[in-house]
N, C-alpha and C positions, 0 to 999 in steps of 0.2 A: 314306764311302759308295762311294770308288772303286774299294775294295778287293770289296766287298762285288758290285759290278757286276763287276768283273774276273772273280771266282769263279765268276760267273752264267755270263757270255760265256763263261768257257773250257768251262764245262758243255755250252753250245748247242753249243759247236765240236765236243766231242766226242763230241755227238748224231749229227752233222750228220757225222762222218767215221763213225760207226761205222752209218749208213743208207748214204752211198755203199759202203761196206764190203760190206753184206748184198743190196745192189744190183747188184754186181760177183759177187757170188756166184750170183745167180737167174740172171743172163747167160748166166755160162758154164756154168749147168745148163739152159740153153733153147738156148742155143749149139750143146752137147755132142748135146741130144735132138733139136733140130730146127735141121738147117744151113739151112732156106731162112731163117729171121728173122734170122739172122746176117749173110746175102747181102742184105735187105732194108737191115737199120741199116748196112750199108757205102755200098747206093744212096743212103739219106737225107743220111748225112754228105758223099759225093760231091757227089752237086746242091746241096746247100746251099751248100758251099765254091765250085763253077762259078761259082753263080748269082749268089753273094757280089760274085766277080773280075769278072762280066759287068755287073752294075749297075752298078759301081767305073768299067769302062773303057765301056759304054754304056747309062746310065740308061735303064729304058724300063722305062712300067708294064705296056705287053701282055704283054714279055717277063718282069717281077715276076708279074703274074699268073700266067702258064702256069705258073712254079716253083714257086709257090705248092699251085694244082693236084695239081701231078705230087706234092709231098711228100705234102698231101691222102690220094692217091691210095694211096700206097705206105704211110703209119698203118695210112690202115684196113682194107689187104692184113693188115699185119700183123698188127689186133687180132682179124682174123677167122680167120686162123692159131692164135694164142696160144689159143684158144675153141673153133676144133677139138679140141685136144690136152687140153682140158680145163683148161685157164687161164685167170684171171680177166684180163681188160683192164689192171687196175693193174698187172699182173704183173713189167712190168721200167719202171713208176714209182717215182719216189723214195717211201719213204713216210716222211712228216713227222708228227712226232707230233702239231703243231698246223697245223694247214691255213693257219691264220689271218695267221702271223708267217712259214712253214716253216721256224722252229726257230732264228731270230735274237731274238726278243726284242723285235725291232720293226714294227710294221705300217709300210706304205709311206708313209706321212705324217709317219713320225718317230716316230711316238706310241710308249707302253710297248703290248705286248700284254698282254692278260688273263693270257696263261700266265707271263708276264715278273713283272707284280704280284703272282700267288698264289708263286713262288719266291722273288721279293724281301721281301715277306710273312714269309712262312715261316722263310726266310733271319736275320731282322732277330728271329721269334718265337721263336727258340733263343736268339738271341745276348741276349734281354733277361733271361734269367735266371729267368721265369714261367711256361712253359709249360706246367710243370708243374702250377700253382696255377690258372690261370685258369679250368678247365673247373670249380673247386665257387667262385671267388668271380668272379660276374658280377653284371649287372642279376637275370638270369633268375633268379639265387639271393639277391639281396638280400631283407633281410623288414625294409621299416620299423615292422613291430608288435613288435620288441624294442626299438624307446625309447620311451623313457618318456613316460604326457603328461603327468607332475607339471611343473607349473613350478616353474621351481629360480629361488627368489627373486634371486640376486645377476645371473642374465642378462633374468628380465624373461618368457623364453618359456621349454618346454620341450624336454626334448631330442628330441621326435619333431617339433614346429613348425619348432625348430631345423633337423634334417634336413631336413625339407622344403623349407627357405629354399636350404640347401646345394644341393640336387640341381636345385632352378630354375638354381644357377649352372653346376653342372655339366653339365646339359644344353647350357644354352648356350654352354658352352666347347665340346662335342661337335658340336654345330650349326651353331657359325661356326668349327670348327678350320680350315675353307682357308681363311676370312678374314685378311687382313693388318688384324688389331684388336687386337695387341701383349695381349691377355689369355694370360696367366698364374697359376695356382692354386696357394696354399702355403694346406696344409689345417697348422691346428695344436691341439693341447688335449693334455691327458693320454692314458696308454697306456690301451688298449682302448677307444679310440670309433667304430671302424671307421675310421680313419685310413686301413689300408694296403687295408683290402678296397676300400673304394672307390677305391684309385686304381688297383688290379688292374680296378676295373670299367671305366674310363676306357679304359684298357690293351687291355683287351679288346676293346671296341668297336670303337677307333681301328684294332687291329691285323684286327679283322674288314672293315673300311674299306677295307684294303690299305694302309693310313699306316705309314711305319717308326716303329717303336717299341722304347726302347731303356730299360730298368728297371736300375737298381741303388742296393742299399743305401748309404748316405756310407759307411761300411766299405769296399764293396766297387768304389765310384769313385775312394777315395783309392788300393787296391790295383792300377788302371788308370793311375793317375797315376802312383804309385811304380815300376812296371814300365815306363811308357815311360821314363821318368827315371833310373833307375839301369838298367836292364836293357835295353836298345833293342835292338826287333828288329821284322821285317816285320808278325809278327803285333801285338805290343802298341802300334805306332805306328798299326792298323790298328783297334784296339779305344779306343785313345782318339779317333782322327781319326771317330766314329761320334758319340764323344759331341756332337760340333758341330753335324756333317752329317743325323743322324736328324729325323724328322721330330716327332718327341716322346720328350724324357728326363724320365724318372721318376725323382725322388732321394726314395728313402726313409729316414724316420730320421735325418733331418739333423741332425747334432750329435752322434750317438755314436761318430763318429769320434775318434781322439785329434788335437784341434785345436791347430795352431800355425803359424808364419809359413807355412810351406811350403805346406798342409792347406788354407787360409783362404785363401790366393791364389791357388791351384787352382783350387777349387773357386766361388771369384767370377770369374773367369777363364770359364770354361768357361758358365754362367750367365750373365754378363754380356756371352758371345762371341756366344750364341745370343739372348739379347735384341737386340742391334745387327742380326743376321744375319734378326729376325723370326719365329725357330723358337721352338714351344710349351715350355715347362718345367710340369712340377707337383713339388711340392715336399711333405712330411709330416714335420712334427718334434712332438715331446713338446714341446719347449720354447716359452716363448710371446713374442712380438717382442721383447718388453725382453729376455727372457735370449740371443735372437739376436743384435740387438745388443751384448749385452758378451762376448758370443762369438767373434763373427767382426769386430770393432770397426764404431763404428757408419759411421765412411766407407766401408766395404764395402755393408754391410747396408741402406743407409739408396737406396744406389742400386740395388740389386736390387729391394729394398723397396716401391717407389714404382711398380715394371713389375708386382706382383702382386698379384689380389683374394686376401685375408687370409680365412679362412672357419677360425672357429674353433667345435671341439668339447667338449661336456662331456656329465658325466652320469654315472650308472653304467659300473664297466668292461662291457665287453658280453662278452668273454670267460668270467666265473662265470656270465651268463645262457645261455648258450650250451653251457657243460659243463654 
């Protein structure tokens, strides 16, 4: 994530020199057209500096006051000038493209600004690999009336009661995600049960939240691994060091990666960093706990295992209902 803040900041910075820039520009085109505001911001910077050294060598509030006054005095000389000439008041104001933060990122408390979170946001919604995908699979486009309400004898319920079980959990994952309640989601069942649409919906949400959020396939986690590991460089130490720090990682397809010692201690590693650390994981595999366990062996698995609600899918693929 400090990569990810670093990018932001040098952004503001660059806001923030290329307004004093355009600032310096309006000067000396009001400078140029009108030499008495020039002679004004020469008084103001004068008294000020005086009035500075006079407080310094004799504190005195009548004499703080009078300064006060006279700068007063000499503004709204000015802004009544700038208004003749047909000049707005702001006119040789910095202007800030957020009032709120002026272009640092943080309000005076500390806190993130709104403008800070919609870039951070944003920021984090590129780098998850969905952005593409999310605007057709959300809540808004889910349709629980393609499951089924057969009951399928060997679970007891159907796969639309099913669902319905699932999205109580889901919500509640959504609902208490700033809670520290170490809840964690591995959705599993065969392919086509809406596995990945809903954790794009999750995704969704959380990133509509302003929560970072960081998506990729085990393919595409192990190819983050293998890059910081044989290939080290600012950016791939910067793209795994997210995987920890984000506020929700999404591993999809867990298991189609080509698994082995390397792969499988990675990949609990990074899962099991973010367990300790408190940060959200959701998880989506085809395969069902027993084939996880002799996948990634079961002392791996067995302690991941125990940190997530299991929410398993069946039913028709929903893919042929949908073509």
């Amino acid at each position: 994530m400090k990569e990810v803040y670093r990018k932001i900041e040098k952004e503001y910075e660059m806001t923030r020199d290329s307004e004093r820039d355009a600032l310096e520009e309006r000067k000396a085109e009001i400078y140029e057209k009108i030499p008495q505001i020039k002679k004004i911001d020469e008084l103001i910077v004068n008294l000020a500096l005086s009035g500075s050294k006079e407080q310094i060598k004799a504190p005195s509030s009548e004499s703080l006051l009078k300064i006060n006054q006279d700068l007063y005095e000499l503004r709204e000389e000015k802004l009544k000038i700038l208004q003749k000439y047909g000049y707005s008041k702001d006119y040789l104001d910095i202007r800030y493209k957020c009032l709120e933060c002026r272009d640092t990122g943080y309000l005076e408390n500390g806190q993130k600004c709104d403008c800070m979170k919609v870039k951070l946001s944003k920021e984090l919604y590129e780098m998850s690999n969905i952005s593409y995908i999310l605007g057709k699979e959300n809540f808004d486009t889910f349709d629980l009336g393609i499951f089924s309400r057969e009951v399928k004898e060997s679970e007891g319920i159907s796969p639309r009661e099913n669902m319905e079980l699932i999205l109580k959990a889901v919500r509640k994952f959504i609902y208490g995600f700033n809670e520290k309640n170490d809840m964690n989601l591995l959705f599993y069942g065969p392919t086509g049960q809406g596995k990945t649409f809903l954790l794009n919906c999750i995704a969704k949400e959380l990133i509509d939240k302003n929560f970072g959020v960081i998506y990729q396939t085990a393919f595409n986690l192990l190819d983050v691994m293998e890059d910081r590991k044989f290939r080290r460089s600012e950016i791939t130490q910067a793209k795994y060091d997210l995987l920890f720090s984000c506020d929700l990682l999404a591993i999809d397809d867990l298991g189609i990666e080509l698994v082995n010692s390397f792969s499988a201690s990675e990949i609990f590693n990074v899962v099991n960093t973010r367990i300790l650390r408190g940060k959200k994981t959701l998880i989506s595999t085809n395969l069902s706990p027993d084939e996880l366990s002799r996948t990634y062996t079961n002392r791996v698995f067995s302690r991941v295992y125990q940190r997530f609600v299991p929410l398993k899918f069946f039913g028709d693929d929903l893919r042929l209902k949908i073509n």
